[in-house]
N, C-alpha and C positions, 0 to 999 in steps of 0.2 A: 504494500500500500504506500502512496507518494507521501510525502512531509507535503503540506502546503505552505503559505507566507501568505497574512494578509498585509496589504501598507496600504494604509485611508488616512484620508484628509475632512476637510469638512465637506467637499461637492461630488469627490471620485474615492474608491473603493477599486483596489487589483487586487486580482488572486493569482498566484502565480503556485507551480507544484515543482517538484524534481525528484522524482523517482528513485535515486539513490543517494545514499549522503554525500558526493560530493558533483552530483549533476549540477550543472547551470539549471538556472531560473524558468521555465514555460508559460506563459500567462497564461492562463485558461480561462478566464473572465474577467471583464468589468462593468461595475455598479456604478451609473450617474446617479448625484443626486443634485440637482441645478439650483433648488431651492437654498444649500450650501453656501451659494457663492452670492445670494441679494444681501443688498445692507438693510440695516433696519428699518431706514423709511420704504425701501421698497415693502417690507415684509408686512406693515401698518396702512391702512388708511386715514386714518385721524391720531392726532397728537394724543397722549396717554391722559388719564383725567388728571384734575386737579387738585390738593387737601389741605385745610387750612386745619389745623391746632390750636388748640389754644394757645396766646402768647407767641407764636413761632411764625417764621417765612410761611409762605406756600411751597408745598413740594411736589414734586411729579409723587402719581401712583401708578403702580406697574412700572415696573424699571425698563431700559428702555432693550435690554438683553433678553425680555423674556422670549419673543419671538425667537429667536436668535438659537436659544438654549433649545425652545417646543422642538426645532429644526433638527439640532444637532442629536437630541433624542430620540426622534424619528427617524434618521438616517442610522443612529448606531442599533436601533430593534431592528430596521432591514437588513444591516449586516447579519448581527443575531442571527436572525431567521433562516439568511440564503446559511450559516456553520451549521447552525441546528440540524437543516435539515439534509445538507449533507454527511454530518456526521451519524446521522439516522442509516444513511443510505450506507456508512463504512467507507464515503469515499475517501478517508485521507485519515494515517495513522498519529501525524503531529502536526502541530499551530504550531506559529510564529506569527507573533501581532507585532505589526512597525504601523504606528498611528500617529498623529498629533496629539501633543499632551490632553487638549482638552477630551479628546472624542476617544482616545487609551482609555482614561477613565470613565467615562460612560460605558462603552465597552468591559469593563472591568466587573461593574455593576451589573451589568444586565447577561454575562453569559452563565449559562448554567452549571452546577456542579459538573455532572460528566464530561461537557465542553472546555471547563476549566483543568482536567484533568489533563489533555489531551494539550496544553498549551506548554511548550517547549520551552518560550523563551517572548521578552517582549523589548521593546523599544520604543522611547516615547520622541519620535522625529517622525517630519511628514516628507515621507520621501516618494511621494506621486509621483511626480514628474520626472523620476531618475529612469534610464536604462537597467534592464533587468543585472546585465553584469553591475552597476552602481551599486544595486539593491545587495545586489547578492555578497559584496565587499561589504556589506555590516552585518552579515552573518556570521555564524561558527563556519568553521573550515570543512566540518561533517557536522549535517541537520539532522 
């Protein structure tokens, strides 16, 4: 059974496999998530409310991340999902998570015991955009 490697960021998600511990990189998928990459006033149509206190300024309510964070929550349960359900299927004997600090830890949160078992090894860099050989220089020498 292959090792896999996932490396996400906040918008894209690659899976890559390699068959034996010291094969180069294969992509075998990838996950857009486009909603990833809006700022927050794209993600808003109206300004957040308003709340006066007693004694105090007016302050924003609903911070202005929360969209932001709803996103990055929804992009890390699809990742979830597509491991889940692969590892249901027995495709791949070990993980290796290379993510963005923030979306590591969501991820972190939301993968299952058995799924957590099965994780090798982790890395909190968003290395999307690299060449599979890039990726594969911050791995073990054997996965």
């Amino acid at each position: 059974m292959p090792t896999w490697i996932l490396v996400a960021g906040n918008s894209r998600a690659r899976l890559f496999a390699a068959e034996k511990p010291a094969d180069p990189l294969i992509e075998i998928s990838t996950l857009a998530f486009p909603e990833g990459r809006l700022h927050e006033g794209d993600l808003t149509t109206d300004k957040a409310g308003r709340g006066q206190a007693p004694g105090a300024g007016a302050h924003g309510v609903n911070g202005e991340e929360g969209h932001k964070q709803e996103n990055a929550e929804r992009f890390a349960s699809l990742i979830r999902d597509d491991l889940e359900a692969a590892r249901n299927q027995g495709r791949f004997s070990k993980l290796y998570i290379i993510a963005s600090p923030a979306l590591l830890g969501l991820l972190r949160k939301q993968l299952s015991a058995p799924l957590r078992q099965l994780v090798a090894g982790e890395l909190d860099k968003n290395l999307t955009t690299q060449t599979p050989e890039a990726i594969r220089r911050h791995l073990p020498d054997f996965l």
